[in-house]
N, CA, C and O atoms as a GROMACS GRO file, in nm:
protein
  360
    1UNK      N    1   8.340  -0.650  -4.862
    1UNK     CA    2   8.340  -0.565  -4.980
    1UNK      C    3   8.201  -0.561  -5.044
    1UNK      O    4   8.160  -0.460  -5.100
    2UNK      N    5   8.121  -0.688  -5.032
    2UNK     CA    6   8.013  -0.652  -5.093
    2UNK      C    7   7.901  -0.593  -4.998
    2UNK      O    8   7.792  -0.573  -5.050
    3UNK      N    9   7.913  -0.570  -4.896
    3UNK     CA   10   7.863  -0.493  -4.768
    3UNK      C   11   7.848  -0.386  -4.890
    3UNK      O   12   7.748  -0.370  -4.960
    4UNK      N   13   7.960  -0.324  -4.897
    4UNK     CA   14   8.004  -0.151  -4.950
    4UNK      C   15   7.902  -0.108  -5.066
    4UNK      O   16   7.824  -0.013  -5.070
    5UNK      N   17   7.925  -0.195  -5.145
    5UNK     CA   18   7.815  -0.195  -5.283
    5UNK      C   19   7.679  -0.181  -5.247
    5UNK      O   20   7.602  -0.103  -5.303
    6UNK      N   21   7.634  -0.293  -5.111
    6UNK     CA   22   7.492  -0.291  -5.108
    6UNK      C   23   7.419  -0.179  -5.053
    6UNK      O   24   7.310  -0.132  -5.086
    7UNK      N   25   7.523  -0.137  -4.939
    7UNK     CA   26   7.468  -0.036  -4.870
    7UNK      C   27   7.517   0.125  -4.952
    7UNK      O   28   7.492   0.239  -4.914
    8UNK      N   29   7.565   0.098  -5.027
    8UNK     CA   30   7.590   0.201  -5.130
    8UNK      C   31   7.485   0.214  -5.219
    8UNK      O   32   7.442   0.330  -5.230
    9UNK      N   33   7.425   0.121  -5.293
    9UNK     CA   34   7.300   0.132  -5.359
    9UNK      C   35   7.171   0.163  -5.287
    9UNK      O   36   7.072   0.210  -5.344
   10UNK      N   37   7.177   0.132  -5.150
   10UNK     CA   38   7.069   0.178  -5.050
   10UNK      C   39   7.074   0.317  -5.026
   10UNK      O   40   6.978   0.392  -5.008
   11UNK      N   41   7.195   0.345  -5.027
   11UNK     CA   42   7.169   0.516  -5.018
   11UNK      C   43   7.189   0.656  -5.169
   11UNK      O   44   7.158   0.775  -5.181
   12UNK      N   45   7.258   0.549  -5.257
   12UNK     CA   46   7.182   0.602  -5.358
   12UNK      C   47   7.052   0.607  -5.397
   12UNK      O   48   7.016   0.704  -5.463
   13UNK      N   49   6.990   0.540  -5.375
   13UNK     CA   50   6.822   0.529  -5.427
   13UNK      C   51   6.762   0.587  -5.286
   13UNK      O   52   6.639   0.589  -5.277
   14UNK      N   53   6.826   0.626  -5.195
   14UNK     CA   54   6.753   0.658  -5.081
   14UNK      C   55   6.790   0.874  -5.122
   14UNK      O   56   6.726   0.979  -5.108
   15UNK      N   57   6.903   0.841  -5.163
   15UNK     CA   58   6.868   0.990  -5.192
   15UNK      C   59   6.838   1.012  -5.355
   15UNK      O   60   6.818   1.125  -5.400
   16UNK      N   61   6.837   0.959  -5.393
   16UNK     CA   62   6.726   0.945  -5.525
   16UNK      C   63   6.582   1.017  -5.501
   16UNK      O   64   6.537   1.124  -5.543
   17UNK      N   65   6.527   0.917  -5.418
   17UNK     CA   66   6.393   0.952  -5.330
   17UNK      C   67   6.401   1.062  -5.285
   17UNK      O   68   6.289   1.111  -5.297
   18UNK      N   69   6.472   1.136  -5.237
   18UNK     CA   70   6.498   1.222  -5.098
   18UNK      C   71   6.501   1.380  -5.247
   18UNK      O   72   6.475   1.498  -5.223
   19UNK      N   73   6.535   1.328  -5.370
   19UNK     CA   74   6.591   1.438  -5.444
   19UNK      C   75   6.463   1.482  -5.510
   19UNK      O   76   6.432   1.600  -5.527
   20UNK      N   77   6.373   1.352  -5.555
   20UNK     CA   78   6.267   1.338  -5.615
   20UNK      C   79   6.135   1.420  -5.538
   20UNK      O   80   6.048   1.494  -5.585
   21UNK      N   81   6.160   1.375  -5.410
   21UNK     CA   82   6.075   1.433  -5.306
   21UNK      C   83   6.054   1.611  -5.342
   21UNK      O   84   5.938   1.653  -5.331
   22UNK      N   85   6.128   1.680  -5.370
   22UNK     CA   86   6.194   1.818  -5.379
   22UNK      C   87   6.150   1.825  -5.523
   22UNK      O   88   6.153   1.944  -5.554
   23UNK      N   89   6.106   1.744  -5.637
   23UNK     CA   90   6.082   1.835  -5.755
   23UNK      C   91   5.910   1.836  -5.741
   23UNK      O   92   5.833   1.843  -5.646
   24UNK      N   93   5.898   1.828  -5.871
   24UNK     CA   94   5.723   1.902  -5.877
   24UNK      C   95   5.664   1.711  -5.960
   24UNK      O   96   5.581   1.722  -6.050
   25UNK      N   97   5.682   1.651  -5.947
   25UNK     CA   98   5.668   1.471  -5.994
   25UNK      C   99   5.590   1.437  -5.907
   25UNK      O  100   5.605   1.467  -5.788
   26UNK      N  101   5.487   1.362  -5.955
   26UNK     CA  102   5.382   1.316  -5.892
   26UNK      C  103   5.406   1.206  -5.814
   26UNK      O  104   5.407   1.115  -5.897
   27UNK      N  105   5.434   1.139  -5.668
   27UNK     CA  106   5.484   1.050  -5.670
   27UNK      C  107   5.419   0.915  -5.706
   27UNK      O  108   5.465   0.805  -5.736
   28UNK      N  109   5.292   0.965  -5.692
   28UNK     CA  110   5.182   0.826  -5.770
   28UNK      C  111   5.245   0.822  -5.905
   28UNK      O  112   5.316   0.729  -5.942
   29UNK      N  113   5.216   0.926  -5.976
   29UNK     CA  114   5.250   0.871  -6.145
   29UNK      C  115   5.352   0.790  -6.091
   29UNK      O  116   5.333   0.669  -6.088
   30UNK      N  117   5.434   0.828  -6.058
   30UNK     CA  118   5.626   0.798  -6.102
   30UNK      C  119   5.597   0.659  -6.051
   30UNK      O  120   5.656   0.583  -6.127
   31UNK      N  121   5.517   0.569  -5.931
   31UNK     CA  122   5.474   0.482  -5.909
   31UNK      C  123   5.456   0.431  -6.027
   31UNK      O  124   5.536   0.369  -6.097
   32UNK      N  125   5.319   0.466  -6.050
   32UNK     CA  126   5.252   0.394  -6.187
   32UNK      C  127   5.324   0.386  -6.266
   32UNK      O  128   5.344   0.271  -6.306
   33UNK      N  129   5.374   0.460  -6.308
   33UNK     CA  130   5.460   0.465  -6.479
   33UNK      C  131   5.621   0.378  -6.462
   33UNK      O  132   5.708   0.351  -6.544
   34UNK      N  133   5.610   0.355  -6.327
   34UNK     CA  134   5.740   0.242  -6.269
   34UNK      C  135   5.638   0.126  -6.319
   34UNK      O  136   5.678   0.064  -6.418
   35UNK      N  137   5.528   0.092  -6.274
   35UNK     CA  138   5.477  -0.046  -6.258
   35UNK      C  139   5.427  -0.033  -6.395
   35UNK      O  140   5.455  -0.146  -6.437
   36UNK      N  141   5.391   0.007  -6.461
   36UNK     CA  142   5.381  -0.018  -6.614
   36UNK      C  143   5.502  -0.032  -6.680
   36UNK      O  144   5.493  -0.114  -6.770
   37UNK      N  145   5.647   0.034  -6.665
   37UNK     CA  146   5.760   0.006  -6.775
   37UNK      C  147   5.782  -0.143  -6.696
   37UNK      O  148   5.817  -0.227  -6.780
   38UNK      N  149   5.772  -0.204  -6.554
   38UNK     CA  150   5.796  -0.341  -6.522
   38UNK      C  151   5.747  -0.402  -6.592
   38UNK      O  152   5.824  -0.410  -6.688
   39UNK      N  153   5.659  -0.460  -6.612
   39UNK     CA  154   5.509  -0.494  -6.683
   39UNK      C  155   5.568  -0.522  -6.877
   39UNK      O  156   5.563  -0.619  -6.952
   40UNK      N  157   5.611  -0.403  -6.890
   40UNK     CA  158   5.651  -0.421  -7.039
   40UNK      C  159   5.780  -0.506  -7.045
   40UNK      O  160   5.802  -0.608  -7.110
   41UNK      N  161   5.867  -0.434  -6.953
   41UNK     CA  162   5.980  -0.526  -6.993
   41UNK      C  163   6.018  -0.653  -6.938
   41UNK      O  164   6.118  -0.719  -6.965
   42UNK      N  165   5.922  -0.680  -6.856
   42UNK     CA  166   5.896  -0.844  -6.794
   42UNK      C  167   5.888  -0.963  -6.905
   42UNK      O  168   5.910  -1.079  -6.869
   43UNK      N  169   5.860  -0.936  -7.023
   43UNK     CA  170   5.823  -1.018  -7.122
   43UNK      C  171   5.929  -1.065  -7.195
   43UNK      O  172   5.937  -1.185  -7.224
   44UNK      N  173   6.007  -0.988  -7.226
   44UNK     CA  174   6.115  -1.036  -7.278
   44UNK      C  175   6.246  -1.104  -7.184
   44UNK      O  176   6.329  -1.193  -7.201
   45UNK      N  177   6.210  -1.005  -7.076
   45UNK     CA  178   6.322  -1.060  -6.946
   45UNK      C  179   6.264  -1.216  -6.956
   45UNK      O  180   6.326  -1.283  -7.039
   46UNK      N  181   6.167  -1.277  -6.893
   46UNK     CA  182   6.142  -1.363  -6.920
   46UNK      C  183   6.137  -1.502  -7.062
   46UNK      O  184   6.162  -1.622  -7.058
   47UNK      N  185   6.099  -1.420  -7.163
   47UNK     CA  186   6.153  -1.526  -7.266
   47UNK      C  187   6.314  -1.525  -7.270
   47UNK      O  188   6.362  -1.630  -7.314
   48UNK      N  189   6.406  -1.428  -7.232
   48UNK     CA  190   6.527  -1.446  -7.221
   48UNK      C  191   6.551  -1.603  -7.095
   48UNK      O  192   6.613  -1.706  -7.123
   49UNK      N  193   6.481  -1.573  -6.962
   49UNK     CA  194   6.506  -1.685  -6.888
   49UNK      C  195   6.441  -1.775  -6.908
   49UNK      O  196   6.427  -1.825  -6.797
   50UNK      N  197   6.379  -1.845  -6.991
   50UNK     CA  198   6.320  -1.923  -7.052
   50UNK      C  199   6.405  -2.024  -7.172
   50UNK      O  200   6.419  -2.145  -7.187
   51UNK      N  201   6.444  -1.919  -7.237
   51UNK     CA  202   6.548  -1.982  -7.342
   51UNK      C  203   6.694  -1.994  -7.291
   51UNK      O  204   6.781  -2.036  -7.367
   52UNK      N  205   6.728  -1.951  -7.139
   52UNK     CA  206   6.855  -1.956  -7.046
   52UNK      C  207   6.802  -2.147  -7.007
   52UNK      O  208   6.850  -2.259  -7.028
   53UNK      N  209   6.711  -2.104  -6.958
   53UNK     CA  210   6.624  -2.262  -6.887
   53UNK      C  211   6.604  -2.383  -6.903
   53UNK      O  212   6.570  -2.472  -6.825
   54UNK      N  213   6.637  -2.379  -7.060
   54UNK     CA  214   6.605  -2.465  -7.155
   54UNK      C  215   6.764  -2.519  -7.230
   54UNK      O  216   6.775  -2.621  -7.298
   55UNK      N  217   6.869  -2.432  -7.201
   55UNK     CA  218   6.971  -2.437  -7.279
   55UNK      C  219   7.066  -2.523  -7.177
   55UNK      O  220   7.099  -2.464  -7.074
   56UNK      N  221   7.110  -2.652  -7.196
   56UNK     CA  222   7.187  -2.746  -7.142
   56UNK      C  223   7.323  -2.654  -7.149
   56UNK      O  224   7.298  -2.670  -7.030
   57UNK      N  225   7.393  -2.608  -7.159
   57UNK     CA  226   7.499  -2.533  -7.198
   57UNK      C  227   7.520  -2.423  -7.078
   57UNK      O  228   7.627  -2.406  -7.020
   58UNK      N  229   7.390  -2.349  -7.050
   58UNK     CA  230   7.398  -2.318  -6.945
   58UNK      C  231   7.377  -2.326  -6.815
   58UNK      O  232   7.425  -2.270  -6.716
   59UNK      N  233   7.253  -2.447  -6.847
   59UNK     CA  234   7.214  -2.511  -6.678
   59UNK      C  235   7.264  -2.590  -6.669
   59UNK      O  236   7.254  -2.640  -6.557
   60UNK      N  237   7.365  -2.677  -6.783
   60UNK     CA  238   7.423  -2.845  -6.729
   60UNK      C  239   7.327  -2.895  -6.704
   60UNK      O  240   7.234  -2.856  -6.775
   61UNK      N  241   7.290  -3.006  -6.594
   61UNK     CA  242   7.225  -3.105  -6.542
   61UNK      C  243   7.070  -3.052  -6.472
   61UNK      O  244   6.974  -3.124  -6.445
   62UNK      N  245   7.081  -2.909  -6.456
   62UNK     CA  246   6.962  -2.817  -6.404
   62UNK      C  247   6.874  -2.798  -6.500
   62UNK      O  248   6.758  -2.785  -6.461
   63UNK      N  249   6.898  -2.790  -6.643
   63UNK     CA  250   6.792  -2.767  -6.737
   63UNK      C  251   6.667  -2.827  -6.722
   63UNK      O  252   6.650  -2.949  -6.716
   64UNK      N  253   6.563  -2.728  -6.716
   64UNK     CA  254   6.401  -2.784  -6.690
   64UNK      C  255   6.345  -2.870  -6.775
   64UNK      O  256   6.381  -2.892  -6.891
   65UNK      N  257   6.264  -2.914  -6.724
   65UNK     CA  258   6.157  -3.037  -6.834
   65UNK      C  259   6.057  -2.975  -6.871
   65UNK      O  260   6.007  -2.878  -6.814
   66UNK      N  261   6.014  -3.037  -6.986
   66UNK     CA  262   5.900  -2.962  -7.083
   66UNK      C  263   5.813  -2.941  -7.035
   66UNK      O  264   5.785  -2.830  -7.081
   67UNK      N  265   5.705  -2.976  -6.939
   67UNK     CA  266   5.614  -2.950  -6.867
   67UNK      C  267   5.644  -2.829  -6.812
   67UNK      O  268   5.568  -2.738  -6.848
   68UNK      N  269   5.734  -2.799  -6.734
   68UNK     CA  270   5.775  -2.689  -6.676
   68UNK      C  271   5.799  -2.549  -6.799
   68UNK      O  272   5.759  -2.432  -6.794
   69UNK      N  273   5.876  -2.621  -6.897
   69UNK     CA  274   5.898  -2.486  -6.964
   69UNK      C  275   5.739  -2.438  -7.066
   69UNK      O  276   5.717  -2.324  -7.108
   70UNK      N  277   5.653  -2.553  -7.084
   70UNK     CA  278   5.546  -2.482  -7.109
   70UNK      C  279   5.454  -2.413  -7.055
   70UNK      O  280   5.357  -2.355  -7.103
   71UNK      N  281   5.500  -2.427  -6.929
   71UNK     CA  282   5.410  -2.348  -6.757
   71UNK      C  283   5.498  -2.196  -6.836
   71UNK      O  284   5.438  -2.092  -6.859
   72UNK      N  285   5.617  -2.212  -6.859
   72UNK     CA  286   5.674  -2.051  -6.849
   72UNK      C  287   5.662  -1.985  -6.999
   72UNK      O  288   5.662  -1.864  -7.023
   73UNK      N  289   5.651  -2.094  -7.099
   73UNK     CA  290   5.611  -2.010  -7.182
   73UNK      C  291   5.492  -1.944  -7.198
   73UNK      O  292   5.467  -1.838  -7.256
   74UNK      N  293   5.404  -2.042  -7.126
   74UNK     CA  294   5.291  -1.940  -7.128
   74UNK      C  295   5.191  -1.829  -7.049
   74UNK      O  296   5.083  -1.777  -7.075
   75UNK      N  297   5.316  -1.819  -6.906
   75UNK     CA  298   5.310  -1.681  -6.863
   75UNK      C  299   5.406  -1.619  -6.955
   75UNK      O  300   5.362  -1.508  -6.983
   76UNK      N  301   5.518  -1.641  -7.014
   76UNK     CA  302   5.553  -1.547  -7.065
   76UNK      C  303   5.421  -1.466  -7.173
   76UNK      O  304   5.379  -1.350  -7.175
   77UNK      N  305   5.392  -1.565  -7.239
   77UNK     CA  306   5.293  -1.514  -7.374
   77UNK      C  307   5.188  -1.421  -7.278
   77UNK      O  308   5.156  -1.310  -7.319
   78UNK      N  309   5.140  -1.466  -7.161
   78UNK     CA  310   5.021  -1.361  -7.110
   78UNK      C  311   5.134  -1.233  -7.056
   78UNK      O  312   5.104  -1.115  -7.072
   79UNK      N  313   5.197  -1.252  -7.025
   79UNK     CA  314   5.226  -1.122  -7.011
   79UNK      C  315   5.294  -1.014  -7.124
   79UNK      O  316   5.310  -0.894  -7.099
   80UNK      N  317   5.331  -1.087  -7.264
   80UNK     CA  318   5.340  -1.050  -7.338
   80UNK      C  319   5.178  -1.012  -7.391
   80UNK      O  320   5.170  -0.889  -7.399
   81UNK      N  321   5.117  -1.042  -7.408
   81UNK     CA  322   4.982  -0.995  -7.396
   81UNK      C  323   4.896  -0.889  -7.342
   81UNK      O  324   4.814  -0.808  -7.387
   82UNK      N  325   4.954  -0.926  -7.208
   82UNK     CA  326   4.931  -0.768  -7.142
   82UNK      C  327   4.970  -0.666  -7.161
   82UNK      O  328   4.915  -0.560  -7.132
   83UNK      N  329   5.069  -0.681  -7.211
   83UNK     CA  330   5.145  -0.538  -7.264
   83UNK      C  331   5.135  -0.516  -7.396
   83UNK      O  332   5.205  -0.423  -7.437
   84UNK      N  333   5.064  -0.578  -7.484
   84UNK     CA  334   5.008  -0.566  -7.587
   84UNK      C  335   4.863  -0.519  -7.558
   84UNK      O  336   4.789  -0.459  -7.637
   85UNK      N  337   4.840  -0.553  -7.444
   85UNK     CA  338   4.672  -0.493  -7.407
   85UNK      C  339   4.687  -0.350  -7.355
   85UNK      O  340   4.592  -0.273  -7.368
   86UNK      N  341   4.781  -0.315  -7.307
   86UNK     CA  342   4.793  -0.227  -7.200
   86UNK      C  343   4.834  -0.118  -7.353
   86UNK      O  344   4.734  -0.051  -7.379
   87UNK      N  345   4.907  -0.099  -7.415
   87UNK     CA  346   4.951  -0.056  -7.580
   87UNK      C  347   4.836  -0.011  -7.614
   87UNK      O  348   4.802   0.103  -7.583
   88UNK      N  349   4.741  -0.108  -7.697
   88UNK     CA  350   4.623  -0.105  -7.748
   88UNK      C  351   4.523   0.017  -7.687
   88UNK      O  352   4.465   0.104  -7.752
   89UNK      N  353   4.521  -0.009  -7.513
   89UNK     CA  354   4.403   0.033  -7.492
   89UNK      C  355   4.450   0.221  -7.419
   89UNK      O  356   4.410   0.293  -7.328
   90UNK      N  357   4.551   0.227  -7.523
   90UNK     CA  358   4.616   0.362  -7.424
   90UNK      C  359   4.552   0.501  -7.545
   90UNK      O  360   4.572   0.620  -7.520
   0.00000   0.00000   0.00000
């Protein structure tokens, strides 16, 4: 059953592509302007798994050690940064 789903989402996004191909969309922009909305919303995705990471409640016995979660807070902050740079310099 989960065969069905996966290869179902493969050919939705395959004719996604296939539909996209056919309008007048740049396929570079639509690239770029993909890898820039990643970029933005990476920051919060991340302080979300960060504060998942940290919460005994949800990792039980898996919850990370502080060393570790200050490694992730502070890619989170640069990439919160970047997208505060990327904002700024538009």
């Amino acid at each position: 059953m989960d065969a069905k789903a996966f290869y179902g989402a493969i050919a939705a996004a395959t004719m996604i592509g296939v539909g996209m191909n056919l309008t007048p969309i740049d396929p570079i922009k639509a690239l770029f302007w993909s890898a820039v909305l990643n970029g933005v919303v990476a920051a919060p995705l991340m302080a979300v798994t960060m504060l998942m990471a940290r919460n005994r409640r949800v990792m039980g016995r898996f919850v990370i050690r502080p060393g570790l979660a200050a490694v992730g807070w502070i890619a989170t902050l640069a990439m919160a940064g970047a997208a505060v740079v990327l904002f700024a310099s538009m």
